[in-house]
ZABA-881391 format. One record per residue (C-alpha): y, x, z. Coordinates in steps of 0.2 Angstrom, whole numbers, plus 2048, in hexadecimal, padded with zeros to 3 digits. Each point is the difference from the previous one (the first is absolute). Layout:
% ZABA-881391
YXZ ...
***
This chain:
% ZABA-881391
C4C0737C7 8068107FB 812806804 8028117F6 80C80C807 8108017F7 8048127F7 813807804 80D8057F5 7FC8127FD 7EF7FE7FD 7FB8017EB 7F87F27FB 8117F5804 80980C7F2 7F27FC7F4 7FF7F27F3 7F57F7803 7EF7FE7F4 7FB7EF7F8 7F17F8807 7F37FE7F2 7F07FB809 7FF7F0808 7F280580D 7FC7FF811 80B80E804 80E7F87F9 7FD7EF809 80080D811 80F8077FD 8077EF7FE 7FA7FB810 80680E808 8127FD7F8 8007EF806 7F9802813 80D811801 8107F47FA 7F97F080D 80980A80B 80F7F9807 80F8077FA 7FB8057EF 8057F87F1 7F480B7F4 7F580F7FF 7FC80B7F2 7F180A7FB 808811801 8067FB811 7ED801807 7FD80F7F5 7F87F87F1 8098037F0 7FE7F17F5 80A7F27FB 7FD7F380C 80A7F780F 7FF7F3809 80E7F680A 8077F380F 80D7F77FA 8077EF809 7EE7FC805 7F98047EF 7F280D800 7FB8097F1 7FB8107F5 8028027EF 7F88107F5 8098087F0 8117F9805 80D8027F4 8137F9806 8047FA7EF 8127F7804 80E80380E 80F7F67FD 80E7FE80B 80E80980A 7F8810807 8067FF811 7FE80C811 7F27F780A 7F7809811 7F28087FC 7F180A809 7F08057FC 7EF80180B 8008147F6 810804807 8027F8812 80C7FD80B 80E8037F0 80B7F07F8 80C8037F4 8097F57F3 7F68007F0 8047FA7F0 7F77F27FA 7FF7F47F2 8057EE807 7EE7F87F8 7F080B7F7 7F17FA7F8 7EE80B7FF 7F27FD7F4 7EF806806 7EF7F9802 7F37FB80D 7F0807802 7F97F57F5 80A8067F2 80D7EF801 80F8037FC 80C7FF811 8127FF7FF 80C802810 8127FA802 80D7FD807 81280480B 804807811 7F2808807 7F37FD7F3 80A8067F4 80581080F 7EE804801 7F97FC7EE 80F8117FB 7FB80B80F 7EB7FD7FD 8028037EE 80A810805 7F480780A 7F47FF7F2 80A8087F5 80381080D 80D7FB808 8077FB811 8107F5804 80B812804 7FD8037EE 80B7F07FD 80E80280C 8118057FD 807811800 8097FE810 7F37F5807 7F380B7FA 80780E80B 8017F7810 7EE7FC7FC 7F98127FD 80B803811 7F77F2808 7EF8067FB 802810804 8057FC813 7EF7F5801 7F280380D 7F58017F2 8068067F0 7F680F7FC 7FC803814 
***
């Protein structure tokens, strides 16, 4: 089992899009493994790539008992009322903040042997399928919040223990 270190907000590669994976090969079936023991963790609902320091478009999640990954996501439908739901994330800890989010989302991708994979759902599937699909795009949940919000956030971080320490 390898559990990969989680990289912060403030490192680079979490302000990166993400690159598409092309080679299906034994260091992408690793980096899915890694994904997956990383997000066994309890507490964590999903874990992205860039959030171990690999910039590629892959993550993988822990959602009401389900474990998964999916590679080349794409979140093709959000539908609903976009409400204020509590958010963290393992890249900033310790910070929640009222996020808006997409009542239900949907993300096409594959698996590593090229099937297609489709993810869906409400609540927090559909929480998590936004917030990992951000990540690989470059951004974090701050980048979503609220001007007011989004203040008492940057606040927030920069009162942290370890927030560029």
């Amino acid at each position: 089992m390898t559990v990969r270190e989680i990289r912060l907000f403030g490192d680079p590669v979490l302000k990166t899009v993400s690159d598409s994976i092309t080679n299906f090969d034994s260091k992408t079936k690793a980096l899915i493994e890694d994904l997956l023991d990383t997000t066994k963790l309890p507490g964590r609902a999903g874990v992205a790539a860039p959030q171990i320091g690999v910039n590629l478009r892959a993550f993988s999640y822990n959602v009401n008992g389900q474990l998964g990954y999916i590679i080349n996501p794409v979140l093709v439908e959000v539908s609903g009322e976009k409400n204020l739901v509590d958010e963290g994330c393992l890249s900033v800890p310790e910070l929640w903040h009222k996020t808006p989010r997409y009542e239900f989302a949907k993300a096409i991708g594959v698996d590593l042997d090229g099937n297609q994979v489709q993810l869906e759902g409400s609540g927090l599937m559909a929480q998590m399928l936004q917030h990992e699909c951000d990540h690989l795009d470059g951004l974090v949940y701050l980048d979503r919040l609220e001007d007011e919000e989004r203040k008492a956030a940057m606040k927030n971080l920069r009162a942290s223990d370890w927030f560029m320490k």
